[in-house]
C-alpha positions in Angstrom: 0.0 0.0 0.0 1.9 3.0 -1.5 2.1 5.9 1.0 2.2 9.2 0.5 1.8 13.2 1.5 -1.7 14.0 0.1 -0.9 17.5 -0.6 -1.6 19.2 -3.9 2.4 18.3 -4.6 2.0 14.9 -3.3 -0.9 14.3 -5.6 0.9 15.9 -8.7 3.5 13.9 -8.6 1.5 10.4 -8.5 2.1 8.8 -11.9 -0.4 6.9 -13.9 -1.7 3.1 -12.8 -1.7 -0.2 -14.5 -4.6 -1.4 -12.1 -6.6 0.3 -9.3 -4.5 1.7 -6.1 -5.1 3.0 -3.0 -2.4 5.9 -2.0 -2.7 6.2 1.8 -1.6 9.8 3.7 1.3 9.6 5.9 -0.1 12.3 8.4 -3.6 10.7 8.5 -4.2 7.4 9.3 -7.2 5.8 7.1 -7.5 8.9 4.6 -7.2 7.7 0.8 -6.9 8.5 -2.8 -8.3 5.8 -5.1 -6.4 5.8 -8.7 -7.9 4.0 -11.4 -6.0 3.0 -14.8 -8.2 5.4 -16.7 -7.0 8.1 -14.4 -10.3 8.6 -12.1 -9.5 9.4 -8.7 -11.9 9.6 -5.8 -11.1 10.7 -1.8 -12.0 8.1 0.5 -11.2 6.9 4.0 -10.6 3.0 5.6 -11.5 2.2 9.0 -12.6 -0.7 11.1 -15.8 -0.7 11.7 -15.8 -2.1 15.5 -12.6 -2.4 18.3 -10.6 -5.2 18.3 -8.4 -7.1 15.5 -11.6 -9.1 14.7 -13.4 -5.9 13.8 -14.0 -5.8 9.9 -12.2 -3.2 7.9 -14.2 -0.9 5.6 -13.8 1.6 3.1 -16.3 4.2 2.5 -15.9 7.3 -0.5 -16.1 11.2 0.1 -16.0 12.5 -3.2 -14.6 13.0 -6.5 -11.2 14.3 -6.7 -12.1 16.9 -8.8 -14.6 18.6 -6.5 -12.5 18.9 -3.1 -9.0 20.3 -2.3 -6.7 17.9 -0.7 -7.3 20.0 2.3 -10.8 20.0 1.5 -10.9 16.3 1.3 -8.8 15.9 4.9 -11.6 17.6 6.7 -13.9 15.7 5.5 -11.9 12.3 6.3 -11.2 13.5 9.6 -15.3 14.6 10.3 -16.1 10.5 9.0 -12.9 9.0 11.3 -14.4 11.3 14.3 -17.8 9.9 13.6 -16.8 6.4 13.9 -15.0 6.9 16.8 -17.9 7.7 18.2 -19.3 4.4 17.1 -20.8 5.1 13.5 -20.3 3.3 10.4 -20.4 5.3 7.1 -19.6 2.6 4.6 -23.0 0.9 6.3 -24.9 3.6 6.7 -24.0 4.4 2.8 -25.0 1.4 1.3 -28.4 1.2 3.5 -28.8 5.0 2.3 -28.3 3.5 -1.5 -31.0 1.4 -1.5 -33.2 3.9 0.1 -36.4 5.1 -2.3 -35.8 7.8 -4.6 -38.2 10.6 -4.8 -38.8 9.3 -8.4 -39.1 6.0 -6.8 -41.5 6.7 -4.9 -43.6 9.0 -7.2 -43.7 5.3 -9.4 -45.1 3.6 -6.3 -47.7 6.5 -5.6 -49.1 6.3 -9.3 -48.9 2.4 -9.1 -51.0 2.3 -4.8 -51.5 5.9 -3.7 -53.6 7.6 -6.6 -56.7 7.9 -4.5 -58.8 11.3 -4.1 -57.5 13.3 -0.2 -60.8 14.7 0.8 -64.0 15.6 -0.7 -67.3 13.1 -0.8 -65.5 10.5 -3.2 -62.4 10.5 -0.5 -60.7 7.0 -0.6 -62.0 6.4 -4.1 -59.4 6.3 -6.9 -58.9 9.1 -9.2 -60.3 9.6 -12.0 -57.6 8.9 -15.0 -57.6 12.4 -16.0 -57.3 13.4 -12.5 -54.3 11.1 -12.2 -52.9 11.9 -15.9 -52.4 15.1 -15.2 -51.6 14.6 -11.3 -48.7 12.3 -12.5 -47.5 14.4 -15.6 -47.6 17.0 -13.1 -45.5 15.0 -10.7 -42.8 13.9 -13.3 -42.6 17.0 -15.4 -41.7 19.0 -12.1 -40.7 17.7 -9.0 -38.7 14.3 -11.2 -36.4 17.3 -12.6 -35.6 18.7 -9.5 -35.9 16.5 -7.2 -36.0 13.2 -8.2 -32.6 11.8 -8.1 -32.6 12.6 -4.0 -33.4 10.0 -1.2 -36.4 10.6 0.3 -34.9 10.9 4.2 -32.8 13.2 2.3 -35.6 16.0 1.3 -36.6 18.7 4.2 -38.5 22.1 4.3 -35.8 23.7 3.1 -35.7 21.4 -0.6 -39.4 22.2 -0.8 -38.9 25.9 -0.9 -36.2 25.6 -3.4 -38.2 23.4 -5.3 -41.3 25.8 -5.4 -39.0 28.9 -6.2 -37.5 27.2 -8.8 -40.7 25.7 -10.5 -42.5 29.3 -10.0 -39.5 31.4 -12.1 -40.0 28.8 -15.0 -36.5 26.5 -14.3 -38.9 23.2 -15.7 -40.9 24.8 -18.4 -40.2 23.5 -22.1 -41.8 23.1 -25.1 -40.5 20.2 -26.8 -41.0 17.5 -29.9 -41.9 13.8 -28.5 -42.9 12.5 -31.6 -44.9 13.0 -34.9 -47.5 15.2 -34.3 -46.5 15.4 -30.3 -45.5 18.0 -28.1 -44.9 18.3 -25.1 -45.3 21.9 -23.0 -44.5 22.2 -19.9 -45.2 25.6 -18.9 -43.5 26.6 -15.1 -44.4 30.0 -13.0 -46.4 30.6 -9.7 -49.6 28.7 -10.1 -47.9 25.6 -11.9 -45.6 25.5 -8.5 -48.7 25.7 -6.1 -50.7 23.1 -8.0 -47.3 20.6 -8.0 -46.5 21.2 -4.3 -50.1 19.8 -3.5 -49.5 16.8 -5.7 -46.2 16.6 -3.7 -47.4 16.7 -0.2 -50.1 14.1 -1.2 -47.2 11.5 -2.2 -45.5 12.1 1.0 -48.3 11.6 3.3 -48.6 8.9 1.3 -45.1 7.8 2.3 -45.6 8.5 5.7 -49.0 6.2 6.0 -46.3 3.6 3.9 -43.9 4.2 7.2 -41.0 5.4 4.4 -40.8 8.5 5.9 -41.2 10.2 9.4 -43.0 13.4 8.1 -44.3 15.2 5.5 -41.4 17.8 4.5 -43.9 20.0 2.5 -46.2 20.7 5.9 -42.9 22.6 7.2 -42.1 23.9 4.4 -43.0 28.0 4.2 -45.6 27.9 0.6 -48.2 29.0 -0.4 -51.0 26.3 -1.5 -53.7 28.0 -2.7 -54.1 31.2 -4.2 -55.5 33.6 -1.5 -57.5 35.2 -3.6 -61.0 35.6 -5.3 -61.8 33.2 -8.4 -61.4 35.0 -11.3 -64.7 36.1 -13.3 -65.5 38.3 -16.7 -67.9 40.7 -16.6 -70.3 40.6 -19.4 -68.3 43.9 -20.9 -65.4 41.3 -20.7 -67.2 38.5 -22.3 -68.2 40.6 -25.4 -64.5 41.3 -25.9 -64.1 37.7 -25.7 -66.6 36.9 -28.2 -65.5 39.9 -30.9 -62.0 37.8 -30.4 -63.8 34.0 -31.3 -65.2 36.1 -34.8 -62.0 37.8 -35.6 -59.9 35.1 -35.1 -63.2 32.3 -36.9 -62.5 35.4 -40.2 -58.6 34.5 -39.6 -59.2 30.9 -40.5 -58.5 29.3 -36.9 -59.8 26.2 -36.3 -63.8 26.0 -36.2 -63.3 22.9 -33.6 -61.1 25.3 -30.9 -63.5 28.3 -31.4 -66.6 26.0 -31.1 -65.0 24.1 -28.0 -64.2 27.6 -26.1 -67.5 29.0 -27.2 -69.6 26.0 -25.3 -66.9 26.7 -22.4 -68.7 30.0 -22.3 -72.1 28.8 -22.7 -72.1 26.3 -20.7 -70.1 26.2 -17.4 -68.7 23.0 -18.2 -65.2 22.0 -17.5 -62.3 22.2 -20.1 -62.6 17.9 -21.2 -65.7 17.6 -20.6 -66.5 19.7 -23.9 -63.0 18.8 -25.6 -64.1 15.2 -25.1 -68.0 15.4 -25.3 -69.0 12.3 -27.1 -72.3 12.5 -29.0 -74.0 9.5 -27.2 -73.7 12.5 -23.8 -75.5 14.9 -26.0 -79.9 14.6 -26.1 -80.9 17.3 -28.0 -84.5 16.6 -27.6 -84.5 17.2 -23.2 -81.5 19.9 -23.8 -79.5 17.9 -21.9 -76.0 16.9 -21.8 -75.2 13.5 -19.6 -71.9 13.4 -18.9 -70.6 9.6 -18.5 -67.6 10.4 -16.7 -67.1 13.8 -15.4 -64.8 14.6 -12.5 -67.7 14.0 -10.0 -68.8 10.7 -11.8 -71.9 10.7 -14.0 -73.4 14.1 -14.3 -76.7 15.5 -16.0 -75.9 19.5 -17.0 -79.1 21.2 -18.8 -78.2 23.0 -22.2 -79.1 26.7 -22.5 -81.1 27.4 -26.2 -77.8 28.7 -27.5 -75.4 25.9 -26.8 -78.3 23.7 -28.3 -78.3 25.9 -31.4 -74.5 25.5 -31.5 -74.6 21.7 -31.2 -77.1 21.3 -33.7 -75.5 23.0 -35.7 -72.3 20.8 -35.8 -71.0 18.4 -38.9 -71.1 15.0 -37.7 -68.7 12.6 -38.7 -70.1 9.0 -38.4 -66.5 7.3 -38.0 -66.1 9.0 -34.8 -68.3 9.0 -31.6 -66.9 12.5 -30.4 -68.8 15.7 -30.7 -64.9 17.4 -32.0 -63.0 14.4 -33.6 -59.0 14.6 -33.6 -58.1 16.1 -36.9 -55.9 12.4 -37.3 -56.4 9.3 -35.4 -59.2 8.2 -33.4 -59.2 10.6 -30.3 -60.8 13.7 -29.5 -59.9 17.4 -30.6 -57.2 18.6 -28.1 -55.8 21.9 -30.3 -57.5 24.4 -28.3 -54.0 24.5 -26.3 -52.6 26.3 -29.5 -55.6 28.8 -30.3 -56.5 29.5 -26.4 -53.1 31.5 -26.2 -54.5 33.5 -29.4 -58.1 34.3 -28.1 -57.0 35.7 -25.1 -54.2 37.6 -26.5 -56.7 39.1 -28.8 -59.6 40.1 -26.3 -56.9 41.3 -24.0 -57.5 39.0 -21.2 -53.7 37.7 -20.1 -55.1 36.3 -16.9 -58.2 34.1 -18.8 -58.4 30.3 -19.0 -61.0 28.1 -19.8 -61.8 27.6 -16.2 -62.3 31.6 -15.9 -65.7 30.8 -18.0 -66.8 28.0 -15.8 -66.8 30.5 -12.7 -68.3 33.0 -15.4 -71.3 30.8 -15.8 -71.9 30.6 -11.7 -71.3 34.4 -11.0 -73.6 35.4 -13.6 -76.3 32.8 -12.6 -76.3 34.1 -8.7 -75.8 37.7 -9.9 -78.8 37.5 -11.9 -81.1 36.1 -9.1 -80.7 32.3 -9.8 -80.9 30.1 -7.0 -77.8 28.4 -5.6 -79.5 25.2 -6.1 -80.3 25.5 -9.7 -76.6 27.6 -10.5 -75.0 24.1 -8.8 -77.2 21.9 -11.3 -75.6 23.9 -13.8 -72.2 23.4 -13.2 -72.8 19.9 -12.5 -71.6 20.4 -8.6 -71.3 17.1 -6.6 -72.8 18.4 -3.2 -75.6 17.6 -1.5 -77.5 20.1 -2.5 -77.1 19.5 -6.4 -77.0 15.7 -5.7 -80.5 15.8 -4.2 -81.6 18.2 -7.0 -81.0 15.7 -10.2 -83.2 13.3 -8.0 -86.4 15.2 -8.8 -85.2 18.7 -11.4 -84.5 17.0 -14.3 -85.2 19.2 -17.3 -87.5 22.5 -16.3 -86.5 25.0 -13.8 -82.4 24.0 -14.5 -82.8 24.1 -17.9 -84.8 27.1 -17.9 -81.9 28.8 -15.8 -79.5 27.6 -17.8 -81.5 29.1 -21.1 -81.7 32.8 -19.2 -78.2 32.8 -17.7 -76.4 31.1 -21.2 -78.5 33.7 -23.1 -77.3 36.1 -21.5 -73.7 35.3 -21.7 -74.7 34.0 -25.6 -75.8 38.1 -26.2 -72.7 39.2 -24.6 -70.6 36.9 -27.2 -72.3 38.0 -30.4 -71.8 41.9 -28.7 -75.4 42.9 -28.2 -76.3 44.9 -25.5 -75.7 43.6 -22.0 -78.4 42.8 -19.6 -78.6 44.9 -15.7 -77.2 42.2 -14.5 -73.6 41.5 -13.9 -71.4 39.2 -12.0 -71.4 41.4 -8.6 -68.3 42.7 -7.4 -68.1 41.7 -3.8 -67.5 37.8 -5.0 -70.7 36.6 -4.4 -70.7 34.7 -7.8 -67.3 33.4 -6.8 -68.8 31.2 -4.4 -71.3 30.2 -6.4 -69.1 29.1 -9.3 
């Protein structure tokens, strides 16, 4: 065992290896630099792991040579020698912290046991797959990144934060090719980071019911989780700008699927996929109904206003697919609005407007208009048990007649006539309708 002074001269002047060697200090006892033939070299310290001559001797890595100092890399040695004189084991405690789960790891074992909804009325019940498609895209576009190659012992408060900074000033968004017709766009910034640290604190309660981990690092961890602030709404003034932006944009030549897709957003209060991927066997025309086979809350009955029944009936139907909007190739649904969304709001001058802005739309404009809670939740297809106990006996006529008044309403605003008295009140009222 060659033996030398592990200074930055003592190291220069080791010459290359013909097979892998340990170089031993002379000053301290145990501290090493490993030399391979193909001139890798890694700090590392021996020790027995025990007293006595029958005590087993094992050797245990610090780091890379390229990364510490020799005097770096002394320190270091003599922190792991003073720990085992105190009755540790590094080289153990290493290779048990190796096979420890990954945070990756253990995202893989939450999609394959732990996808199952926290709290609401369908608590304990499994997501549904778009709940859990996006959930886990969520999970591995983010946190995987960032986070992912780390043992979960490993992760505190502190890796949270960091996590959520970095997520919120865009460090995961891209906007990349997958595959013929595929992208994939991750987008980053403030309320992508407060929707992924939920999905992150719900796989590690998970790992804590598992027993994998002690705690939950993201309850200590100093985030925000929800928004703090009112839902956003339009204003009927807002919703005409909207709708001056679907005709400019229909004269442009954009896509008559995307425009008809956000204009039954407006119409109807429904959610983003349950129009994008509205099948025509959910549509019945005759009642004004649409029954919804698998909507977030499970099977739902919405009643059509007279203007998102106009719209449907006026759709092409093409008998090779059973969606309402048919992917423009393959046998899916339409899914473009991603693309011309961007452009609509651009145009009406509405930066802060998504498609879930119109669902909220549809409830503040129902309450502020005089509509009972009850009927605004059979609407918007709520799952409460108010709504619940509604569909058991108001099937078609004083919903549906709501939903004709309040879509008509939002239906004028869109084609720019003049607005109705009413308007989604200011005081947030129709938030918590919506």
């Amino acid at each position: 065992m060659p033996t030398v002074k592990l200074t930055k001269r003592g190291v220069d002047a080791i010459k290359p290896v013909d097979r892998p060697t340990y170089f031993y200090d002379q000053d301290l006892p145990g501290f090493f630099l490993r030399v391979q033939p193909t001139g890798t070299r890694v700090w590392g310290v021996e020790y027995r792991a025990g007293t006595g001559r029958a005590a087993p001797t094992r050797r245990v890595s610090i780091a890379p040579f390229a990364t510490l100092t020799p005097d770096e890399a002394r320190a270091a040695a003599r922190k792991l020698l003073a720990s085992v004189a105190h009755g540790d084991d590094p080289a153990t405690q290493k290779a048990a912290k190796g096979r420890e789960i990954t945070v990756a790891g253990l995202i893989d074992l939450y999609a394959d046991e732990g996808c199952f909804v926290q709290r609401g009325i369908r608590q304990g019940e499994p997501m549904k797959a778009r709940t859990k498609e996006y959930t886990l895209a969520r999970l591995r576009h983010h946190v995987v990144p960032l986070l992912g190659k780390k043992r979960v012992s490993e992760v505190g408060a502190g890796d949270i934060e960091r996590f959520v900074r970095d997520v919120g000033g865009g460090k995961t968004a891209k906007d990349e090719k997958a595959g013929p017709r595929i992208r994939i766009i991750v987008r980053g910034g403030d309320g992508a980071a407060r929707k992924v640290v939920r999905d992150l604190s719900a796989v590690f309660s998970f790992a804590v019911r598992r027993g994998i981990v002690p705690a939950n690092p993201c309850d200590a961890a100093a985030v925000r989780k929800t928004d703090n602030r009112r839902e956003r709404y339009l204003t009927l003034d807002e919703v005409a700008r909207l709708g001056k932006a679907f005709d400019d944009l229909e004269g442009e030549g954009v896509n008559p699927k995307a425009l008809a897709i956000a204009r039954l957003w407006a119409l109807t209060g429904c959610r983003r996929d349950e129009i994008a991927a509205l099948k025509w066997s959910e549509v019945d025309l005759d009642r004004g109904l649409l029954v919804l086979e698998d909507s977030k809350t499970g099977k739902s009955v919405r009643p059509l206003g007279v203007s998102a029944r106009v719209l449907l009936e006026a759709l092409p139907r093409d008998p090779d697919s059973p969606f309402v909007f048919p992917a423009e190739h393959g046998d899916g649904h339409y899914q473009g609005t991603k693309r011309v969304w961007p452009k609509v709001v651009e145009k009406a001058k509405l930066p802060d407007v998504t498609p879930h802005t119109l669902r909220h739309t549809m409830g503040s404009t129902a309450v502020s208009s005089g509509e009972a809670l009850m009927l605004t939740g059979a609407i918007l297809g709520h799952a409460n048990a108010r709504s619940t106990s509604l569909y058991a006996h108001v099937q078609n006529d004083p919903s549906k007649q709501a939903a004709d008044r309040v879509s008509g309403m939002i239906a004028d605003a869109l084609g720019g006539k003049s607005k109705s008295k009413a308007e989604p009140s200011s005081d947030g009222s129709g938030e918590n309708a919506a």
